[in-house]
C-alpha positions as CSV (number, residue, x, y, z in Angstrom):
1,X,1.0,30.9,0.9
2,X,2.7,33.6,2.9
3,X,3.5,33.4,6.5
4,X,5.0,35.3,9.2
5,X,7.3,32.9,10.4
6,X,8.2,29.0,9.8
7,X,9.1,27.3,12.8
8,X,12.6,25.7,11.4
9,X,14.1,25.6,14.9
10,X,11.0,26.6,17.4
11,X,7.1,26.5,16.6
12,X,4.9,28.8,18.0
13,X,1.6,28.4,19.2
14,X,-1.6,30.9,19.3
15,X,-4.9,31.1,21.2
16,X,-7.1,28.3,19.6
17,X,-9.9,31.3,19.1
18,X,-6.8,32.9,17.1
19,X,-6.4,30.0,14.8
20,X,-10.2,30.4,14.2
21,X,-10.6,26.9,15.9
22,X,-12.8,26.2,18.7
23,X,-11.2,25.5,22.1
24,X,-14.1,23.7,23.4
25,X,-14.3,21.4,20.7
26,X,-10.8,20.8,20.8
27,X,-10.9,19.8,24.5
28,X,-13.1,17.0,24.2
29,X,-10.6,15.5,22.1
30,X,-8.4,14.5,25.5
31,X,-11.0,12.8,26.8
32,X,-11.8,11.3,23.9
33,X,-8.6,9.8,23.4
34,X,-8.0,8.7,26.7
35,X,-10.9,6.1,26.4
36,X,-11.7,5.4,22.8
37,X,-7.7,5.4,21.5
38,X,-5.8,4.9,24.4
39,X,-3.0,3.7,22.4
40,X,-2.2,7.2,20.6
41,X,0.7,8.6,22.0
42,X,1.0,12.1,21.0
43,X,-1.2,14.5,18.7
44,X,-0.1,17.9,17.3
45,X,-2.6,20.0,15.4
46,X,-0.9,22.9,13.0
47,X,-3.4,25.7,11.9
48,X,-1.9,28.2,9.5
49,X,1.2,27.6,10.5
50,X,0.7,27.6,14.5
51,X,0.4,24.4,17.1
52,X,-3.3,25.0,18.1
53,X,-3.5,21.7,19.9
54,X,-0.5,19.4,21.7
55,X,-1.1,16.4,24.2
56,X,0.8,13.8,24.7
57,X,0.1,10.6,26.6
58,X,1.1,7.5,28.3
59,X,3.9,8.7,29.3
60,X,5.7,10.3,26.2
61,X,6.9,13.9,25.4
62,X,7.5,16.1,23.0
63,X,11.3,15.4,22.5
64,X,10.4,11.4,22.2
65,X,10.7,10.0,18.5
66,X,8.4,7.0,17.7
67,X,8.8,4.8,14.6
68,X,6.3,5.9,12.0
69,X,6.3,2.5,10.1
70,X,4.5,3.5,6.4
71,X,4.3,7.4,7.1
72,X,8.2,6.4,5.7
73,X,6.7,5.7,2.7
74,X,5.2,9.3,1.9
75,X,8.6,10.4,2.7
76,X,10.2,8.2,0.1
77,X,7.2,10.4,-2.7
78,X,9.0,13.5,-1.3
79,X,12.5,12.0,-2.0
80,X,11.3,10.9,-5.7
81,X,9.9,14.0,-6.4
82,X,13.3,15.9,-5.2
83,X,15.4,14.0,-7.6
84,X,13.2,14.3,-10.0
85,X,13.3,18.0,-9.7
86,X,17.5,17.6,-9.1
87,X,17.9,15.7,-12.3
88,X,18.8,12.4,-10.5
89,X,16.1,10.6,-11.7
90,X,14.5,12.0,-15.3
91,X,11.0,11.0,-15.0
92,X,8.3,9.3,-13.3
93,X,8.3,7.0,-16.5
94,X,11.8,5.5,-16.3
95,X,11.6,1.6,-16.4
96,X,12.4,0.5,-12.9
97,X,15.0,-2.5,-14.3
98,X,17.3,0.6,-16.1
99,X,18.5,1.5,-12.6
100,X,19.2,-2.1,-11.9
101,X,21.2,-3.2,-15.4
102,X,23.4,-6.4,-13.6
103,X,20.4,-7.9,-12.4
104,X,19.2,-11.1,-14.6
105,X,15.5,-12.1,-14.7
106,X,15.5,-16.0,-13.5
107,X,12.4,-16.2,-15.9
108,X,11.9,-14.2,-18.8
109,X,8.9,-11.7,-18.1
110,X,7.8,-8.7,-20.2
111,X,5.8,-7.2,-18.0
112,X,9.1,-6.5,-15.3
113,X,10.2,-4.7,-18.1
114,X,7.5,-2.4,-18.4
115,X,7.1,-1.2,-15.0
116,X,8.1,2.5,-13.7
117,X,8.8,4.3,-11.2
118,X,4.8,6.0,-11.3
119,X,3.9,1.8,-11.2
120,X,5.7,1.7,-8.0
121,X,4.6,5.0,-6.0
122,X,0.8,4.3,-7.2
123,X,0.9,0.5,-5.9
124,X,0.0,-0.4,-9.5
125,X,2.3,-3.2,-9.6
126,X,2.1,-7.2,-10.2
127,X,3.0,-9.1,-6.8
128,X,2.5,-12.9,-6.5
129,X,1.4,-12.5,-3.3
130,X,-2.3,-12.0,-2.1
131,X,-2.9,-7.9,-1.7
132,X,-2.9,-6.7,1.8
133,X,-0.9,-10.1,3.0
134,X,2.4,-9.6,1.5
135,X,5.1,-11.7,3.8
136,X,7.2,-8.8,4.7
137,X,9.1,-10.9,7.3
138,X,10.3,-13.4,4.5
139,X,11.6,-10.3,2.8
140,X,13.3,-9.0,5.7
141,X,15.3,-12.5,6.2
142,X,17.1,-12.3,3.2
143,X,20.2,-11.0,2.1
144,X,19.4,-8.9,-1.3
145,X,16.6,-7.7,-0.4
146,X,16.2,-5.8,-3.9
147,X,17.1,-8.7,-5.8
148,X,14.3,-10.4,-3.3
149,X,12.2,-8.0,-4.7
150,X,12.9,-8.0,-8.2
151,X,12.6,-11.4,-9.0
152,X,8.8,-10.8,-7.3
153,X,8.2,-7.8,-9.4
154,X,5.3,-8.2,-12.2
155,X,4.6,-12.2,-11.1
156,X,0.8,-12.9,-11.0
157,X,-1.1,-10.2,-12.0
158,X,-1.9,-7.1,-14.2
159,X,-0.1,-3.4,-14.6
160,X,-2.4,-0.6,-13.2
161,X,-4.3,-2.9,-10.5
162,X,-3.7,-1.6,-7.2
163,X,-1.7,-3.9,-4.8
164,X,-0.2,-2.5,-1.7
165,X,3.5,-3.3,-1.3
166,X,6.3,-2.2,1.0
167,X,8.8,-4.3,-1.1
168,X,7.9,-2.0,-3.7
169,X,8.2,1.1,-1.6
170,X,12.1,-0.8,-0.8
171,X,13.2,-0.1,-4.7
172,X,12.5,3.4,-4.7
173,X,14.7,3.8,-1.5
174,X,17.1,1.9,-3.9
175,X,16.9,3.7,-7.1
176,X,17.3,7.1,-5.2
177,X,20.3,5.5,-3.7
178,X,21.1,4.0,-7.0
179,X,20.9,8.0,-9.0
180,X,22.0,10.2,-6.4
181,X,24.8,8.4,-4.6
182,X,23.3,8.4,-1.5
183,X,21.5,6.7,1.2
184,X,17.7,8.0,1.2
185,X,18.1,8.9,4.6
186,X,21.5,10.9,3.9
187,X,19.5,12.2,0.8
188,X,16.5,13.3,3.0
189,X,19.1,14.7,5.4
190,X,20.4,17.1,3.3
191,X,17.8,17.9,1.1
192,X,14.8,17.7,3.1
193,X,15.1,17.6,6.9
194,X,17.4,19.8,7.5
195,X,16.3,22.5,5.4
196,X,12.4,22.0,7.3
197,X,14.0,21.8,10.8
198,X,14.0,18.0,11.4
199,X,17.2,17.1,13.4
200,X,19.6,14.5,11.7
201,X,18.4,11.1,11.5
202,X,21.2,8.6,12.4
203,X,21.7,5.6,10.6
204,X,20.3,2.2,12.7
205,X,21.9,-1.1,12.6
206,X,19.0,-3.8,13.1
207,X,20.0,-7.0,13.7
208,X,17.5,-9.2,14.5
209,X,13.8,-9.1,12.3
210,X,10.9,-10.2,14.4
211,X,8.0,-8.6,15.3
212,X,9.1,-6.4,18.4
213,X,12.1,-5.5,15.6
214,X,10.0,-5.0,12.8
215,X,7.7,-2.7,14.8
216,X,8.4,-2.0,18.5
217,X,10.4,0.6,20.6
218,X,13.5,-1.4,19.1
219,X,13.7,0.9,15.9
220,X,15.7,4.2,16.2
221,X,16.8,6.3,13.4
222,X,16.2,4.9,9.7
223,X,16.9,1.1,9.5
224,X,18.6,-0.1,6.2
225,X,19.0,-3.2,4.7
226,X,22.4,-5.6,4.6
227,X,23.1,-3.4,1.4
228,X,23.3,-0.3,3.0
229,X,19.7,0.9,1.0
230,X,17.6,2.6,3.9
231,X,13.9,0.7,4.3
232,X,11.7,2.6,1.6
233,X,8.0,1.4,3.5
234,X,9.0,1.4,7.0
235,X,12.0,2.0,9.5
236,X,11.8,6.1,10.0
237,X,11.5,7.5,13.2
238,X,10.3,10.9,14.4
239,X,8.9,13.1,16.7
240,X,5.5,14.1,16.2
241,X,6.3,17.5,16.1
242,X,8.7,16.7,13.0
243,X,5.9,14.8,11.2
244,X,3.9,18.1,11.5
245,X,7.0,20.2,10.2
246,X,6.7,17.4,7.3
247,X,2.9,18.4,7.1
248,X,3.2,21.6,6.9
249,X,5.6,21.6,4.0
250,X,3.2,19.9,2.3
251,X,0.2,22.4,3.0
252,X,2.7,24.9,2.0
253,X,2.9,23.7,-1.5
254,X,7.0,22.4,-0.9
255,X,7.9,25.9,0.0
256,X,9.3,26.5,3.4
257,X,10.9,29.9,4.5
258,X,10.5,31.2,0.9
259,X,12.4,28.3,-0.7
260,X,11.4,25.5,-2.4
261,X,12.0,22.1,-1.2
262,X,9.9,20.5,-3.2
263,X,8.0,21.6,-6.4
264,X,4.6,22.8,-6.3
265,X,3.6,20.5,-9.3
266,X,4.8,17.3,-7.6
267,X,2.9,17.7,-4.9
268,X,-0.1,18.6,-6.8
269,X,0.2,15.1,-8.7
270,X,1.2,13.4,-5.5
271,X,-2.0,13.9,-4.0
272,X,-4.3,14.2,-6.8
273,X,-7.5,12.1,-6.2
274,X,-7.9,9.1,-8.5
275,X,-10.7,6.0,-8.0
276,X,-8.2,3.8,-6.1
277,X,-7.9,6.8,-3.7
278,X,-3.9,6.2,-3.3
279,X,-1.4,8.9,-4.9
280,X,2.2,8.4,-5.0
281,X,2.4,6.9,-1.8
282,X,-0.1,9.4,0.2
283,X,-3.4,7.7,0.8
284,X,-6.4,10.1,-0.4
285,X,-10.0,11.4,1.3
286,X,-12.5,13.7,-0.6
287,X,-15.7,14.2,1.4
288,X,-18.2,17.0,1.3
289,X,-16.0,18.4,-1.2
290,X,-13.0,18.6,1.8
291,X,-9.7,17.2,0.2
292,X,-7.4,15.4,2.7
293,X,-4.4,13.4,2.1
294,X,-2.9,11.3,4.5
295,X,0.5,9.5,5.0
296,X,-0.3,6.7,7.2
297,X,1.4,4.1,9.3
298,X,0.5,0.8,10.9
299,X,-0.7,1.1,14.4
300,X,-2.2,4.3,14.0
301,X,0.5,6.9,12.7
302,X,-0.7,9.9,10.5
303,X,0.3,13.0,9.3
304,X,-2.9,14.1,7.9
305,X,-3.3,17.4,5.4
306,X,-5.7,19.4,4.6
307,X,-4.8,22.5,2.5
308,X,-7.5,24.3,2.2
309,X,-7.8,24.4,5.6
310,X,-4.2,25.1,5.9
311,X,-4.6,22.3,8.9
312,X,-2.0,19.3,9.7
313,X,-3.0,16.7,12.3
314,X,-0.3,14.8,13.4
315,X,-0.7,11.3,15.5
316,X,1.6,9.2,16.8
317,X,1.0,6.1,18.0
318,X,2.1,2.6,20.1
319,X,1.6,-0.4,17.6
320,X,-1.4,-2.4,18.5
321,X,-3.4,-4.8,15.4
322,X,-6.1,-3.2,14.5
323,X,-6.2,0.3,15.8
324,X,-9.3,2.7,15.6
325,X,-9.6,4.7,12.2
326,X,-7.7,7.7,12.9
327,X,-9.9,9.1,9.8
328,X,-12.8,9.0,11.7
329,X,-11.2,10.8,14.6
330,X,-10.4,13.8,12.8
331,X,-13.2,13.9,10.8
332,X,-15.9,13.6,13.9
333,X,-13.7,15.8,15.9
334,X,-11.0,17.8,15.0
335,X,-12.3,19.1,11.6
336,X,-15.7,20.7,13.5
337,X,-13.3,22.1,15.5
338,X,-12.9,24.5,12.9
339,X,-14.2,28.2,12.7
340,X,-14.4,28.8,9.3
């Protein structure tokens, strides 16, 4: 996909009419917000390469960076996919317990043996915890947390059911660290951000682990673990303009100002559509024949793509249980909005 320019250090924004989006439509969506989803902070809408729509609320600007909790984990996919392409990591099917040869199953388990790194980014992986309630505080408190994770890896269950896991999202950030040499976040510093545009993220020091830790205005930069590995599922921060940039690469099939960052093909199998709706860590919408995938994040964060529309939505949010499905938001609102 050609364009005319790439906004690497400024964007640019046409008329909405331009963009062949609706303004009308569009300015219902303030309104909107203000009373149905009073906790999004920020939205940025990219049509073919333009902003066509920025508002920012409750107090926060354009320069303000907000921690995008599990939108980290679609950036960990892009990471994979980069040292795959690099020749860090050879292929999606490399057992996950070759990059980790000193560590000792307590119990001896086949099944850890068999799993990859395509079992981890599709969330097909054995947990022994209930899905959707791992305890990712317990993780958190301990001092290896790969090891931690590890010893979980494979317990209690099946390879190819689907079982959402940030511990699992952890390794990656590990085995990345473990191939290249680097931190994911120095990785994604060189090799992604600031080829795109995104300003260098500094490394974070947490030092405590509850909730207002975990997910408040505590987190700054990329949090890492006692090891030094940088938190594969959560513990990015951005701008929202940045997640668009992210967006955007993404629409543009990895290429941004006529170079590749990431290959075409990875992309395509990152966000192919399969029945548990969940690529390699990019969650996955395919209604009235409309393709979206989304990188998601709790409270309400979403970097939302639609190619064929060569549209990015991105939303940023304050962390509140429970939040109203941004899905439906842009799917009621900001897809009509469209002129096609």
């Amino acid at each position: 996909m050609q364009r005319n320019y790439w906004p690497t250090k400024e964007w640019q924004t046409l008329a909405t009419e331009s963009l062949r989006m609706n303004s009308d439509k569009l300015s219902e969506l303030e309104p909107l917000i203000k009373s149905e989803y009073s906790n999004i902070n920020a939205v940025v809408i990219v049509r073919n390469g333009y902003i066509a729509y920025e508002n920012y609320y409750n107090g926060y600007g354009l320069d303000d960076t907000h921690h995008v909790a599990s939108v980290t984990k679609s950036i960990l996919s892009a990471l994979i996919g980069i040292a795959i392409d690099a020749g860090f990591i050879k292929h999606l099917d490399q057992k996950v317990l070759d990059f980790f040869p000193e560590y000792v199953p307590k119990i001896s388990n086949g099944t850890k043996r068999e799993i990859t790194i395509r079992h981890l980014l599709t969330m097909t992986v054995p947990y022994p915890f209930v899905n959707w309630h791992e305890p990712l505080d317990k993780m958190c408190m301990q001092p290896d947390w790969v090891t931690y994770t590890l010893d979980m890896l494979g317990e209690n269950g099946t390879i190819g059911d689907f079982k959402y896991s940030t511990a699992g999202a952890h390794l990656l950030s590990s085995i990345i660290t473990r191939s290249s040499g680097k931190s994911a976040r120095e990785f994604a510093n060189e090799r992604l951000f600031k080829p795109i545009g995104i300003k260098e993220i500094p490394h974070y020091e947490m030092k405590s682990f509850e909730f207002e830790d975990l997910f408040g205005k505590k987190v700054k930069g990329w949090v890492n673990d006692p090891a030094g590995n940088s938190t594969g599922g959560w513990g990015l921060t951005l701008t929202p303009r940045e997640m668009a940039r992210f967006g955007l690469l993404y629409v543009n099939q990895g290429i941004w100002d006529n170079k590749e960052i990431i290959s075409s093909s990875w992309i395509d199998k990152s966000t192919a559509m399969n029945p548990n709706n969940y690529g390699y860590l990019w969650w996955l919408r395919e209604e009235d024949g409309l393709l979206a995938y989304l990188a998601l994040g709790d409270g309400g964060h979403v970097i939302c793509c639609l190619p064929d529309k060569d549209l990015v939505v991105a939303i940023a949010s304050e962390f509140i249980l429970n939040p109203r499905d941004r899905w439906t938001l842009i799917k009621e609102h900001i897809i009509p909005a469209l002129i096609d």
